[in-house]
C-alpha positions in Angstrom: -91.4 95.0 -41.5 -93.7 97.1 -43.7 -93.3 98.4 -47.3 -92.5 102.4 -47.7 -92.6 104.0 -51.2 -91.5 107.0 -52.5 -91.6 109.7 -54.5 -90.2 113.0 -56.2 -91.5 115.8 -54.2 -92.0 117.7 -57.1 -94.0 115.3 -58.9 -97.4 116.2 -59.7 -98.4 112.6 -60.7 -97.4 111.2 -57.1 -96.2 108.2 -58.8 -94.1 106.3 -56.7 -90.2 105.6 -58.4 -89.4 102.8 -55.4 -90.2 100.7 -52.7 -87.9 99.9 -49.7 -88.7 97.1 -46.3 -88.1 99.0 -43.4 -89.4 99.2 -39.6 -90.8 102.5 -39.4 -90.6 105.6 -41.2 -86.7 106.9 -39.8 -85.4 103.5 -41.1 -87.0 104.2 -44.5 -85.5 107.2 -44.9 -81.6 105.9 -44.0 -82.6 103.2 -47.1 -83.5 105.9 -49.4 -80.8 108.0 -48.4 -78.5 104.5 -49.2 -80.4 103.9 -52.2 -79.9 107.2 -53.8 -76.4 107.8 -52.1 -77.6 111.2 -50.4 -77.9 112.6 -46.9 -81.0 112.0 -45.1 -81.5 115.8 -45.0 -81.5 115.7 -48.5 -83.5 112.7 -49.0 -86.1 114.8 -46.8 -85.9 117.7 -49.2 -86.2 115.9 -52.7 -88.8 112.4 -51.5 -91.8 112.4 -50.1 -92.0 108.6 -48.0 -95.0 106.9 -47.7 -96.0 103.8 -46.0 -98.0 101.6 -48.7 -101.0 99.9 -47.1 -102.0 96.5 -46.7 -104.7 97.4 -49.6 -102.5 98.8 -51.8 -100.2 95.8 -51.8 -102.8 93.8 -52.2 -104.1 95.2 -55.2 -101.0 95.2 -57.5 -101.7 94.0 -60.9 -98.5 92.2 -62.6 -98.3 92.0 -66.4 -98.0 88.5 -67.9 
């Protein structure tokens, strides 16, 4: 499984607002869209998905 995040589409910041586990990208989506308790046509028009990379999970810093 890899790690998708995502994001407000609007955002100019791109910071991500959550993280879901899922198989590929249409999975992802069906999780947000569970999350956020919206269709996945809506989930496509408000988030942008994004599959995090092994370097970027890598790199997270956690506050002690």
């Amino acid at each position: 499984m890899d790690t998708y995040v995502y994001l407000f589409r609007n955002d100019s910041s791109n910071e991500p607002i959550g993280r879901v586990q899922a198989t590929g990208l249409l999975d992802a989506r069906r999780k947000v869209g569970l999350i956020k308790r919206l269709d996945i046509d809506l989930v496509d028009n408000l988030y942008i998905i994004k599959k995090l990379s092994d370097h970027e999970q890598q790199n997270k810093k956690y506050p002690r």
